[in-house]
C-alpha positions in Angstrom: 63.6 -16.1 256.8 65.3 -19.7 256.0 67.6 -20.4 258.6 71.1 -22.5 257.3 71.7 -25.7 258.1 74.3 -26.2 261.2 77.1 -27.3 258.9 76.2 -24.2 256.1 79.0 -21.7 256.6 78.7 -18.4 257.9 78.7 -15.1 255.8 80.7 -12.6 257.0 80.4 -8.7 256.1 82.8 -8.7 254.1 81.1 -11.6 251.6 77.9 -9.6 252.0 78.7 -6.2 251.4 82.5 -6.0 249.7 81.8 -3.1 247.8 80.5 -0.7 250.7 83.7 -2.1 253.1 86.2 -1.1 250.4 84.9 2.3 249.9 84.9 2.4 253.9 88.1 1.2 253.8 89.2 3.8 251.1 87.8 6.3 252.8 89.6 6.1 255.6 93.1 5.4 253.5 92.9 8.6 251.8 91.6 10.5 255.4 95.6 9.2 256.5 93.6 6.4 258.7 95.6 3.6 258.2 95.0 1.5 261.0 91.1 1.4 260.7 91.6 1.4 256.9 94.1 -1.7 257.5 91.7 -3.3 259.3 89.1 -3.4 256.8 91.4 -4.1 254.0 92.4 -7.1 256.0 88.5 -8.1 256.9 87.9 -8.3 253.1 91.3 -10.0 251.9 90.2 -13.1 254.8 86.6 -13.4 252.5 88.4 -12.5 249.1 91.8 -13.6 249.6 93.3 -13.3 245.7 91.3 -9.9 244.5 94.1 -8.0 243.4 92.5 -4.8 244.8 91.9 -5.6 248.1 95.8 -6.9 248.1 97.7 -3.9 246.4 95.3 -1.3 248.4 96.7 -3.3 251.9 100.0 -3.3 250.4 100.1 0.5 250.2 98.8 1.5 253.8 101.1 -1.0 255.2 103.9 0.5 253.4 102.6 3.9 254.8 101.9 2.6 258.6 105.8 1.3 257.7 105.4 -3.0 258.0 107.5 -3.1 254.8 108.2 -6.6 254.5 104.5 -7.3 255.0 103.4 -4.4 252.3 105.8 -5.8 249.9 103.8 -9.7 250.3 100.8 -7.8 249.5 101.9 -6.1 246.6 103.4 -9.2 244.7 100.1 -10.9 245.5 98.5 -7.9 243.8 101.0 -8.2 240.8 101.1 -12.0 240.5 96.6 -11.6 240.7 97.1 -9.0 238.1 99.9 -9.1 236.4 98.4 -7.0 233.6 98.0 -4.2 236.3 101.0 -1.2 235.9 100.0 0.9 238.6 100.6 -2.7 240.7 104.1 -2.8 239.5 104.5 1.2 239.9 103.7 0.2 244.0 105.8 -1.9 244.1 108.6 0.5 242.8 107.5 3.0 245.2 108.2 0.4 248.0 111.5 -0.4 246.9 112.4 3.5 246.6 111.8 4.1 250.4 113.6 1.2 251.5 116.3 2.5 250.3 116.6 -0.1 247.6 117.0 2.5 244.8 118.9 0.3 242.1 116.2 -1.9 242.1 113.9 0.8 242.1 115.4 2.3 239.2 115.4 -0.9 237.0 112.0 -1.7 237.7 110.4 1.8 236.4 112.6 1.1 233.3 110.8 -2.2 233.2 107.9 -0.2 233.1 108.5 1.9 230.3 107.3 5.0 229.4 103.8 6.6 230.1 104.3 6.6 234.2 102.4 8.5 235.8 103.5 11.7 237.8 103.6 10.0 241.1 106.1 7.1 239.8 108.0 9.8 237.7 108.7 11.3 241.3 109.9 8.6 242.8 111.7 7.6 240.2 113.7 10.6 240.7 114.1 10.2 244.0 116.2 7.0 243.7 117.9 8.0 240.2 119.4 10.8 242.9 120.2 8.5 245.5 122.3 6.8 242.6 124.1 10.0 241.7 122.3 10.0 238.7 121.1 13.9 238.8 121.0 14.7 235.5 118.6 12.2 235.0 117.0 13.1 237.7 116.4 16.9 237.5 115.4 16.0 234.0 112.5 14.2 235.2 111.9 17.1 237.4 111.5 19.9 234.8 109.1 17.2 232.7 107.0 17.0 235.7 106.8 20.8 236.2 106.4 21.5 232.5 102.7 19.7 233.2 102.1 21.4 237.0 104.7 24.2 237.8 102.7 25.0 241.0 104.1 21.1 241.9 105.3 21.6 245.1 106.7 18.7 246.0 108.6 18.3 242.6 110.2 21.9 243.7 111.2 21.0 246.4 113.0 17.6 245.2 114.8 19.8 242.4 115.9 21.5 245.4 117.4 18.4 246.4 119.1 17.6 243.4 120.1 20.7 242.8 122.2 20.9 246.6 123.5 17.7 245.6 125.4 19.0 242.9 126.5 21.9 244.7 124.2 24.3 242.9 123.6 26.2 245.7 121.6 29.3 244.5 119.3 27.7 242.3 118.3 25.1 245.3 117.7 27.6 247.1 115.0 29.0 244.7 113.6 26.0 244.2 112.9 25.6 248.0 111.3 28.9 248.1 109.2 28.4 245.5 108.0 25.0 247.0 107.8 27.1 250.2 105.5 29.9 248.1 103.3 27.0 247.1 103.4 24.7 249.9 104.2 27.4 253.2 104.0 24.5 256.1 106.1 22.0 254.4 108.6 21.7 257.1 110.8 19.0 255.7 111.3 22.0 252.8 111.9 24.0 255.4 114.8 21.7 257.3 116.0 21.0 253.5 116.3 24.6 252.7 118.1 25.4 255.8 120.8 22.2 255.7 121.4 23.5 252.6 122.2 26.7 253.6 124.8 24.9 255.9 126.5 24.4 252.7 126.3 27.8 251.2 129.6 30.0 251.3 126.8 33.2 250.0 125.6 33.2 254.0 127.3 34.8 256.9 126.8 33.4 260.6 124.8 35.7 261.6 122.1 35.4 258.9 122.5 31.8 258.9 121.8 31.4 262.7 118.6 34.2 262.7 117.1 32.4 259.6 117.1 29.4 261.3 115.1 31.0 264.4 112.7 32.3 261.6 111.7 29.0 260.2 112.6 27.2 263.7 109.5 29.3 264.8 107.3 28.3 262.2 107.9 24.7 263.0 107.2 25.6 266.6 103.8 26.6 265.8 101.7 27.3 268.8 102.6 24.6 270.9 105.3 26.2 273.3 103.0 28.7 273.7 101.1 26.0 275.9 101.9 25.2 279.1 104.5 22.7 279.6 102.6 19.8 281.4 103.8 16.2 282.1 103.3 13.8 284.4 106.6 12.4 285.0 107.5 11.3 288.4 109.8 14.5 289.5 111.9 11.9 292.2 115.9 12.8 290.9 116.9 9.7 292.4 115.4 7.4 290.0 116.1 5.7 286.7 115.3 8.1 284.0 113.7 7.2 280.6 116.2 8.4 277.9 113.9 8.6 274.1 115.9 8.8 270.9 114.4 9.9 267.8 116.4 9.5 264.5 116.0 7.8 261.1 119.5 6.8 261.2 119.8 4.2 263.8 122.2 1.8 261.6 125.2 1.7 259.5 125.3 5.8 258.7 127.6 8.3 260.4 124.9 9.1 263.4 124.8 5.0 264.2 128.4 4.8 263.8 129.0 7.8 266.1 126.2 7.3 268.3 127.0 3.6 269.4 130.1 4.2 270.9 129.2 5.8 273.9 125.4 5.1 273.9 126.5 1.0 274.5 128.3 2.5 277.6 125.7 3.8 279.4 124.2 2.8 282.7 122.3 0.9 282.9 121.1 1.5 286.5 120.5 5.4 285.5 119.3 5.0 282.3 116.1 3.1 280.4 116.6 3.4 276.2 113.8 4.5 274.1 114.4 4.3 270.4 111.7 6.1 268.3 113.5 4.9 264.2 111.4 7.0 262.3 113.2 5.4 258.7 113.4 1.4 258.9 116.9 0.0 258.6 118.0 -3.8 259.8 121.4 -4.0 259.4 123.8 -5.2 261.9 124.5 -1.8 263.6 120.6 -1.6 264.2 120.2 -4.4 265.8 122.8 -3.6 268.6 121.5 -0.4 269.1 118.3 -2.6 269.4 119.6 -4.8 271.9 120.7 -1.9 273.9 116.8 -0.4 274.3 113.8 -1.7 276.5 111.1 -0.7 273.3 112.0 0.3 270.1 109.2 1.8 268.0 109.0 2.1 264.0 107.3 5.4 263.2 108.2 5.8 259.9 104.6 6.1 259.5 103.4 7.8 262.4 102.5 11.1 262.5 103.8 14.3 264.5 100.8 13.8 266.6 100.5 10.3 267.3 104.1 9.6 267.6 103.8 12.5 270.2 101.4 10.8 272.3 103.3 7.6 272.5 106.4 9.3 273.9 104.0 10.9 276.4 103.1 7.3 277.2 106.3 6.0 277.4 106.9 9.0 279.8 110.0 9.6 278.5 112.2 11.9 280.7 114.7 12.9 278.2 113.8 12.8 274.6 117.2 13.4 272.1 117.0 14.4 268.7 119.7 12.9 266.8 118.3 14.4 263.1 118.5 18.2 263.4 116.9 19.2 260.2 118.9 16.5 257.8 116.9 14.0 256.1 113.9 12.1 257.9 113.8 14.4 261.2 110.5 14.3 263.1 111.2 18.2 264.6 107.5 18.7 264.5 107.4 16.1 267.3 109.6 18.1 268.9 107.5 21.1 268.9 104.6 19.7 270.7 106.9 18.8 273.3 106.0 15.4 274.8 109.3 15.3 277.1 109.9 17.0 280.2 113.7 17.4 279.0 114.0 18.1 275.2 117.8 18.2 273.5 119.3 18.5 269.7 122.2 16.4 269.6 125.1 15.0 267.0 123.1 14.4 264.0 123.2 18.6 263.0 126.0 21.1 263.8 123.3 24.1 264.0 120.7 25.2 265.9 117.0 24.2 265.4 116.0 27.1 265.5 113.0 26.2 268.0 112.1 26.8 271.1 110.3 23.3 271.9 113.9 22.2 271.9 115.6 23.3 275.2 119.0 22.6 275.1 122.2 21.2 272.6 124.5 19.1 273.4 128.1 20.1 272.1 131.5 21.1 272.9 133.9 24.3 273.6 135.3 23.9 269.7 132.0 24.0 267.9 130.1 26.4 269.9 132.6 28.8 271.9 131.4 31.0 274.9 131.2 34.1 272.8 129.7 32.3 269.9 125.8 32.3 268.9 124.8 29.1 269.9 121.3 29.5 268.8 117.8 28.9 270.6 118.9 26.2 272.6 121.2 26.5 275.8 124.7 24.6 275.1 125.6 21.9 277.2 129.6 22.0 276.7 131.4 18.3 276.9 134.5 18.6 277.9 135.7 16.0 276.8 134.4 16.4 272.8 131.1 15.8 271.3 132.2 12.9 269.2 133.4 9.2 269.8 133.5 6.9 267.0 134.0 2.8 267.0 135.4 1.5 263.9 134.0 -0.9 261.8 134.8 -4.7 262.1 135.2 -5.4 258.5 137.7 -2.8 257.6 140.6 -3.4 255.6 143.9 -3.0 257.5 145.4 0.4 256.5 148.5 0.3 253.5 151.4 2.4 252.7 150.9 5.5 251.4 149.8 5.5 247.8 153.1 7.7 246.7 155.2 5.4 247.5 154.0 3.7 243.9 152.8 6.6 242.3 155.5 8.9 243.0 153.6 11.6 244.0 151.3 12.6 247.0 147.7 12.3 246.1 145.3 14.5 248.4 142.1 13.4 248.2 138.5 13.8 249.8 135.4 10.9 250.2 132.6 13.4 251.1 129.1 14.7 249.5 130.0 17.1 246.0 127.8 18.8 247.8 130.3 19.9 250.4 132.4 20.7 247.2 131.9 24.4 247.8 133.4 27.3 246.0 135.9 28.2 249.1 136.5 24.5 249.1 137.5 24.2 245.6 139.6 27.3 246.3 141.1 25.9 249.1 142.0 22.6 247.6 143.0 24.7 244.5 145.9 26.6 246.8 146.8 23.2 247.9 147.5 21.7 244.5 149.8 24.6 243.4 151.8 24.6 246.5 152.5 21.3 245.6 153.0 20.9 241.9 153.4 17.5 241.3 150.6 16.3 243.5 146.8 14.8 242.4 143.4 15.0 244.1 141.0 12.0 244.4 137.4 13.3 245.3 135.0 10.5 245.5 131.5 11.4 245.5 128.4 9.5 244.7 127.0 12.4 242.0 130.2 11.8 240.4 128.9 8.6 238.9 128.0 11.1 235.9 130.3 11.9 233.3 128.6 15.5 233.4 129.0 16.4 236.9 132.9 15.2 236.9 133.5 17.1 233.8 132.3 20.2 235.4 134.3 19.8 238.4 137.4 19.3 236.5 136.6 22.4 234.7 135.7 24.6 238.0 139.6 23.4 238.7 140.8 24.1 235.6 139.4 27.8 235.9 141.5 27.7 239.2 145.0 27.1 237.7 144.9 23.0 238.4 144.9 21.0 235.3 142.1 18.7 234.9 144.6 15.4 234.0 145.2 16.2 238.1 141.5 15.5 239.6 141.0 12.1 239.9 137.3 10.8 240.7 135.3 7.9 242.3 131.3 8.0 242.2 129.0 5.4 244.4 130.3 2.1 246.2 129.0 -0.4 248.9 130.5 0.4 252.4 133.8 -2.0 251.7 134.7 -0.4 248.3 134.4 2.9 250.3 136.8 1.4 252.8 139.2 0.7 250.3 139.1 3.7 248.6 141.3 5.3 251.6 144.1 3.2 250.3 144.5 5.9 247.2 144.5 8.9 249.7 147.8 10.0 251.1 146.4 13.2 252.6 143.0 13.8 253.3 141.6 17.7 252.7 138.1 18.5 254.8 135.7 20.8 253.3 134.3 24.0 254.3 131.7 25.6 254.8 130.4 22.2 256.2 133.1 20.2 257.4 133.3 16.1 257.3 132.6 14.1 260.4 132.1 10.2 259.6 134.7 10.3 256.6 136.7 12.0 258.5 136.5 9.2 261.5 136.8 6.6 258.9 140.0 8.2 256.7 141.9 8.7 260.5 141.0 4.5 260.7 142.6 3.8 258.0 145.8 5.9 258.6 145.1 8.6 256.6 146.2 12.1 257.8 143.3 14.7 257.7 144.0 18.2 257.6 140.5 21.3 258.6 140.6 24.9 257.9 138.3 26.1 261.6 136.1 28.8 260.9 133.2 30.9 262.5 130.0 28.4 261.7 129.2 25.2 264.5 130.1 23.1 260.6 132.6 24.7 260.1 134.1 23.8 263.7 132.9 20.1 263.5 136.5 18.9 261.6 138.8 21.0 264.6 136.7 19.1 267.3 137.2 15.7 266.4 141.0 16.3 265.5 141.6 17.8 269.1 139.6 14.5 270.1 141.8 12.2 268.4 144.9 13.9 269.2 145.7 15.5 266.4 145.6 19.3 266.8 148.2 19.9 265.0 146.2 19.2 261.7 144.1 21.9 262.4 144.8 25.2 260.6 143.1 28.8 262.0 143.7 30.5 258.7 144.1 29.2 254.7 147.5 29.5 254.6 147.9 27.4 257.9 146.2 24.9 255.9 148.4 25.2 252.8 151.7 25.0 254.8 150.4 22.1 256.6 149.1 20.2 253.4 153.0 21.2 252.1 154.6 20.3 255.1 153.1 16.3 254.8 153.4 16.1 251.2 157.0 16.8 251.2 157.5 14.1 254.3 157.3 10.7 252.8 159.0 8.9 256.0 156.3 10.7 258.4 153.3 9.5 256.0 154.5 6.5 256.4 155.1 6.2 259.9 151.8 7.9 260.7 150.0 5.8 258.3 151.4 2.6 260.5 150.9 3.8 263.6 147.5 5.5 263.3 145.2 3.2 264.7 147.4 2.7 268.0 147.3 6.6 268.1 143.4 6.4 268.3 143.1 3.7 270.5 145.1 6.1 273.2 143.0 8.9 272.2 139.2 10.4 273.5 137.9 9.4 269.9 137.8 5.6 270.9 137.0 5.8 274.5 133.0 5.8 274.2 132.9 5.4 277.8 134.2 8.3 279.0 131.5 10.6 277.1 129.1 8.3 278.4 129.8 8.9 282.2 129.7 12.7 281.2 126.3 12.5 279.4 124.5 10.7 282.2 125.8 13.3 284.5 124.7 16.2 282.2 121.6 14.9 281.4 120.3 13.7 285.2 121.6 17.3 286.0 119.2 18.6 283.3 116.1 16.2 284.3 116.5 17.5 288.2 116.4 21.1 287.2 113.1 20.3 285.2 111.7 18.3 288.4 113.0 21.7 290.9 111.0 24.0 288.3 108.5 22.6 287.3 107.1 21.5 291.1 104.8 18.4 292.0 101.9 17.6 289.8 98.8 18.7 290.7 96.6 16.0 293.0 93.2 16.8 290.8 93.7 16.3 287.0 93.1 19.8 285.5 89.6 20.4 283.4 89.8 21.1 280.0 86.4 22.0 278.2 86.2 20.7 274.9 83.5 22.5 272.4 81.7 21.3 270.1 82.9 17.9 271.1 80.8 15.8 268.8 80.4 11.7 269.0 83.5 10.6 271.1 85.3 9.0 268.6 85.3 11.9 266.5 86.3 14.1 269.3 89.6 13.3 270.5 91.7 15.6 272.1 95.1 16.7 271.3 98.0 15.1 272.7 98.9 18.0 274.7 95.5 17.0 276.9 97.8 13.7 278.6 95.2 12.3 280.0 96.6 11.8 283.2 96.9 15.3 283.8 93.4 16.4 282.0 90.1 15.2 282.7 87.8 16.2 279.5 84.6 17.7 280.0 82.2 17.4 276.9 79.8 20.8 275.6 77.6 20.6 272.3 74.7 21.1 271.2 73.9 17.9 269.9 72.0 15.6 273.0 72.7 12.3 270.8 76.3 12.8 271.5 75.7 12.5 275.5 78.1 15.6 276.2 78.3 16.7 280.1 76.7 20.3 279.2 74.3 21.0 276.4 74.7 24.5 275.4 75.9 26.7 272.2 78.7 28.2 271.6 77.7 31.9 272.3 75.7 31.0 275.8 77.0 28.7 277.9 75.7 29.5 281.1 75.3 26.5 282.4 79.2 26.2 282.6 80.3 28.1 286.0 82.7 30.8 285.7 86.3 30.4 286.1 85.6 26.7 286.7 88.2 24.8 283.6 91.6 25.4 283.7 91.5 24.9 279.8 89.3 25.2 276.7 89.6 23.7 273.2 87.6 24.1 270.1 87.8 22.3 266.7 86.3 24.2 264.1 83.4 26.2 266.0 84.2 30.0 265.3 83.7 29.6 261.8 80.0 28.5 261.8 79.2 31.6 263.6 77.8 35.0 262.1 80.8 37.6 262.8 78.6 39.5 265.4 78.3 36.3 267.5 81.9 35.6 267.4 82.7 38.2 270.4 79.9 36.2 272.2 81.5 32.8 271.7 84.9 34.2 272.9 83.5 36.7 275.9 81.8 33.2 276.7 85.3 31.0 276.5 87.4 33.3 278.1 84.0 33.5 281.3 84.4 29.9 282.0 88.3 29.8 281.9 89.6 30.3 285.3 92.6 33.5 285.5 95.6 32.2 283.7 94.1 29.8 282.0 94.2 28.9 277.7 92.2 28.1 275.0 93.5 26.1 272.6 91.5 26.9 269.3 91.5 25.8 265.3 89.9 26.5 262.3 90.1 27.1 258.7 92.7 29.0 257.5 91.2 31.2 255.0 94.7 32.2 253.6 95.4 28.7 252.4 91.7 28.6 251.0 92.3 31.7 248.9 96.0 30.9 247.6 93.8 28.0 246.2 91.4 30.5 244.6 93.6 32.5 243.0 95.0 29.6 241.4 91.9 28.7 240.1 92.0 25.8 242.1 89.6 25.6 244.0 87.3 22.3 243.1 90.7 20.2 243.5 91.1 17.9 247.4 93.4 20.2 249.6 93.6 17.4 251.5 91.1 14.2 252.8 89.6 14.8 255.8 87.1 11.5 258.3 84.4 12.9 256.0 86.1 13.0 252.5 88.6 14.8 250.7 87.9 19.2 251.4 88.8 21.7 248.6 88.9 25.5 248.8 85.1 26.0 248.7 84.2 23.7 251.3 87.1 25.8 253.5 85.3 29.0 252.8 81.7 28.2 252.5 81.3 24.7 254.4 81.6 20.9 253.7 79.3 20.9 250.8 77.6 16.9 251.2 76.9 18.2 254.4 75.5 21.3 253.2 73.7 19.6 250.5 72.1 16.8 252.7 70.4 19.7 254.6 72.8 20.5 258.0 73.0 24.1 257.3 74.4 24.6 260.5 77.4 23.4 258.6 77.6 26.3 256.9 80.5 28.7 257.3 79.6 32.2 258.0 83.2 34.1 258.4 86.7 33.4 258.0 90.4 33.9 259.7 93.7 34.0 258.4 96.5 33.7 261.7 97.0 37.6 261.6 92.7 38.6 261.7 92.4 35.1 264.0 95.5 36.9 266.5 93.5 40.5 266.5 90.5 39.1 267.2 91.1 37.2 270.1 93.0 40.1 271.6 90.1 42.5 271.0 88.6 39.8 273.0 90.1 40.3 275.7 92.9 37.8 275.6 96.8 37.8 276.0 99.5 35.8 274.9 97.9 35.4 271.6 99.9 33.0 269.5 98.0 31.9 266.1 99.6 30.2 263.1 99.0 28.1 260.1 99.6 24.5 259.8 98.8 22.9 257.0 95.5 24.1 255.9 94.3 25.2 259.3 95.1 27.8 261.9 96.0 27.2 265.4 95.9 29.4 268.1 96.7 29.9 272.0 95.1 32.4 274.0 95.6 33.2 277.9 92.7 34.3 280.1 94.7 37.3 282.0 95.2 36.5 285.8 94.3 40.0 286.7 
């Protein structure tokens, strides 16, 4: 072999072998590895630093790990290499749409033209809907599910648009048909049931046990584990206080989070902020400033952002999200916190267990009330605190002096525009004949969807010429708008909370009908918080008097509107720190009763034998198995991979009995014949010490034959390390594998959750908890202690 001259320069991988490192690289992209498929990508841009591949393929999984700025360099590298390239431009579309930039989104898929393909027809209807442009949206929908009706993900947007305009029923059957096709989608699941929030068609009762239903299904099998974490259990010290939220900036959850959240002490309390949707305006970056670590997880998933909260060893972990846009519940449910609480960002329970207790007040979840799976925490002093905004306008007269008449008005979701609230609003406007109604709403930017509302009012005895309407604006515009508004009207079902903050700001009177939901109590708690009870009504005609009452008092508007913010500033509403002082008490008084119950950690880390471990890197644990509580013990029957015991599955004697305190397996059971299935589990459940788990997955053979039945059974499922897995491979085995000659990859029997649940019982087992997530099943099973 030649060897180079001294000054020759040195050939790298990547200049030797490009084509096998992008595959690599691929592979892992599609198998949701974006780090080691980063990596690559980056490896072959240093040798090949214009090929427009390489660039846009970087671009993507940096836009998926959530560096947006950096994906978005990448991508116009791509598109300025290849400018030709539409599927470049398509990217870079996609980008724009999930920074939020959606009228930029929308004018470059018109740029584009026609002929986009289904991906990019999504997304464009994504942001056409963030515009208020629904029609247009929803008509890209039903093109898209003309091609594929079993599109679930399609469904489930229509179901989006569709609550946006307030068509409640039909969004509803759009979620559950996403749900039919797609059963472990839980962000249709959290849509589905925010909608419902909305809904007048749903009593309490069946609102609150509906959310326990799907609440559980979220859940999953993890609070069937035990609850282990290694948090010092000292009361005395400074605790670490997580928050989780995509809305850590100018929205109403930054707005009313910030107020008391800057006011808290510092001595007690370390902040961890987990923003799981990027945002960098000025709101963010004083929350920010207020943390030790902020974390983007935008593209993290449930399980990896799961172990970085355990290694934060976060005390208290807050959900700000509920199930509105963007939550990370399934975090939740594997329960990386010691202390575990739903707060501010969503009136109604979870609906899981994983989440121990809600913050919230007296108002919105009385004694007698159902408060749900959590345990309420009451504040006594209000659940909300709000900090107005800088920039806005100083408040003006009321809008009748010019006009002549009292205009009622509403800045709020149509959404929220319900059939009772129309009704409502509709009493209002004939109490008071000469008066108007302003509803500004961002789906109103259609001609079609204002139309419509002025007819719903028409069929209500209000003439149309009397609705006024506003669509989309920028934050000051919005501002502004209150200067139309003489007396503000809240909704119901859902009541307002931000707007109604902002129209008390800018001097504007707010009047909310209390009813018998948490959202329907949101509007009475923050006007006994600003001290204004007396603009809450307990009955509609309470609320039409009232609305009569102001309307026919021009002096008071007036003298309310000027004294307003001076009101507020004496009230609970502005007085952050107050709520502060009685969180930090609440939550150190939550965080000791965890440390009394759940006693001193144990001085040996607890053995958890993992089967079938494989090589090491493929073999990694879940993040329930914290490794400084666990110490992992390797069995397989492969010697290459240097496990601590070599043995089978079915005999594995040369584990002692009742000597791990924990067992998983990953895709064992299935590889057996069903006759040597009782072995393996008579031999898991012999090694397990009394009261001890095993923690097992495998195929779920439902999701495989849904796929059948469908006649879809040669298309990906999804990509797994080794490639992308269809139906058959679920069923009869990995085929490459099979095909290369390891027939010991072939599967030999199958499980749905129910046949997986009645097997391990027969077994001999307890506590048997088994579901399906995604396209595999789960399951926890106890050793009995007897």
């Amino acid at each position: 072999m030649a060897i180079p001259p001294p000054d020759a320069p040195k050939t790298t991988r990547a200049m030797r072998m490009p084509e096998q490192l992008f595959a690599q690289a691929l592979d892992h992209h599609t198998s949701g590895e974006f780090t080691a498929a980063a990596a690559l990508y980056a490896e072959l841009l240093q040798a090949h630093p214009g090929n427009p591949d390489v660039l846009h393929n970087l671009g993507l999984v940096l836009l998926q790990q959530g560096h947006l700025d950096e994906a978005l360099t990448r991508l116009d590298g791509a598109i300025a290499a290849a400018p030709a390239r539409k599927s470049f431009k398509a990217s870079r579309a996609a980008l724009l749409v999930s920074t939020g930039r959606y009228a930029e989104a929308v004018a470059s898929y018109a740029q584009l033209g026609g002929g986009l393909d289904p991906k990019s027809m999504h997304n464009q209807a994504v942001a056409l809907g963030h515009l208020g442009r629904s029609a247009e949206a929803l008509a890209l929908c039903e093109s898209l599910l003309a091609v594929d009706a079993a599109d679930a993900a399609t469904q489930a947007l229509k179901g989006n648009l569709l609550t946006d305009c307030g068509e409640f029923r039909a969004a509803e059957s759009a979620y559950r048909e996403a749900l039919r096709l797609r059963p472990d989608d839980f962000t249709t699941m959290s849509n589905l049931l925010l909608m419902l929030n909305y809904s007048d068609g749903l009593g309490s009762a069946a609102l609150m046990q509906l959310h326990r239903e799907l609440g559980a299904r979220i859940d999953g099998i993890w609070p069937a584990l035990p609850p282990l974490h290694a948090n010092a259990r000292r009361k005395d010290r400074r605790l670490r206080l997580g928050l989780v939220s995509p809305d850590l900036g100018e929205h109403p959850v930054g707005y009313l989070l910030a107020p008391w959240l800057s006011h808290l002490d510092g001595d007690d309390f370390e902040l961890v902020f987990y923003a799981t949707r990027r945002r960098t305006d000025a709101l963010t970056q004083r929350l920010r400033a207020l943390g030790t670590q902020w974390h983007e997880c935008q593209g993290m998933s449930d399980s990896d952002l799961a172990a970085q909260i355990r290694r934060d060893e976060v005390d208290v972990l807050i959900d700000l999200a509920g199930h509105t846009a963007g939550n990370r519940l399934g975090v939740f449910a594997r329960r990386p916190a010691p202390v575990q609480i739903s707060y501010l960002g969503y009136p109604t329970t979870t609906g899981m267990q994983a989440v121990s207790h809600r913050l919230t007040d007296i108002t919105i979840d009385p004694d007698e009330a159902d408060a749900g799976t959590e345990r309420a925490v009451h504040l006594a002093s209000g659940m909300f605190r709000y900090e107005p905004p800088v920039d806005a306008p100083e408040p003006t007269p009321p809008p009748a002096h010019a006009s002549g008449h009292v205009t009622f008005g509403c800045c709020c979701n149509l959404s929220k525009v319900t059939a009772n609230t129309r009704s409502l609003w509709a009493q209002v406007l004939r109490a008071v004949p000469d008066s108007r109604l302003l509803i500004k709403a961002a789906a109103l930017n259609e001609a079609t969807h204002a139309d419509r509302l002025r007819a719903q009012f028409a069929s209500l005895d209000v003439a149309p010429e009397r609705i006024d309407v506003m669509g989309w604006t920028d934050h000051g515009e919005h501002l502004a708008a209150y200067a139309r508004i003489d007396v503000m009207l809240d909704t119901v079902p859902f009541n307002l909370a931000g707007n109604t903050c902002e129209a008390l700001w800018m001097g504007v009177p707010v009047l909310s009908l209390q009813g018998e939901r948490p959202a329907s109590r949101m509007g009475a708690s923050l006007l006994k918080t600003a001290g204004r009870p007396e603009w809450v009504a307990a009955d509609e005609p309470a609320f039409v008097a009232k609305a009569a009452a102001l309307a026919a008092d021009l002096p008071r508007l007036t003298s309310l509107r000027a004294g307003q913010r001076a009101h507020l500033r004496q009230s609970r509403l502005l007085d952050g720190a107050s709520l502060a002082r009685e969180i930090g008490v609440e939550l150190k008084r939550l965080f000791a009763d965890w440390a009394a119950h759940a006693g001193a950690p144990a001085s040996d880390s607890a053995r958890v034998l993992h089967v079938g471990c494989g090589s090491p890197e493929a073999g990694k644990l879940p993040d329930c198995f914290d490794p400084r509580l666990w110490k992992e013990l390797r069995l397989d029957i492969d010697t290459l991979v240097q496990p601590d015991f070599v043995a089978s599955t079915t005999d594995m004697s040369v584990v002692t009995s009742s000597s791990v305190q924990a067992l998983y397996s990953s895709h064992n059971l299935e590889h057996l014949f069903v006759s040597d299935v009782p072995k393996a589990l008579a031999e898991f459940k012999r090694v397990l010490e009394p009261g001890g788990f095993a923690l097992i997955t495998l195929p779920d053979l439902r999701a495989a034959a849904e796929r059948v039945l469908r006649d879809e059974q040669e298309l990906p499922l999804y990509h797994s390390p080794a490639g992308p897995i269809n139906a058959l491979d679920m069923i009869y085995g990995y085929a490459p594998f099979v095909e290369g000659g390891n027939n010991f990859m072939l599967h030999k029997t199958g499980f749905t959750a129910a046949s997986l649940q009645r097997t391990l019982t027969r077994a001999g087992f307890e506590r048997v908890v088994a579901r399906s997530h995604g396209h595999a099943l789960w399951a926890v099973a106890y050793k009995p202690v007897a």
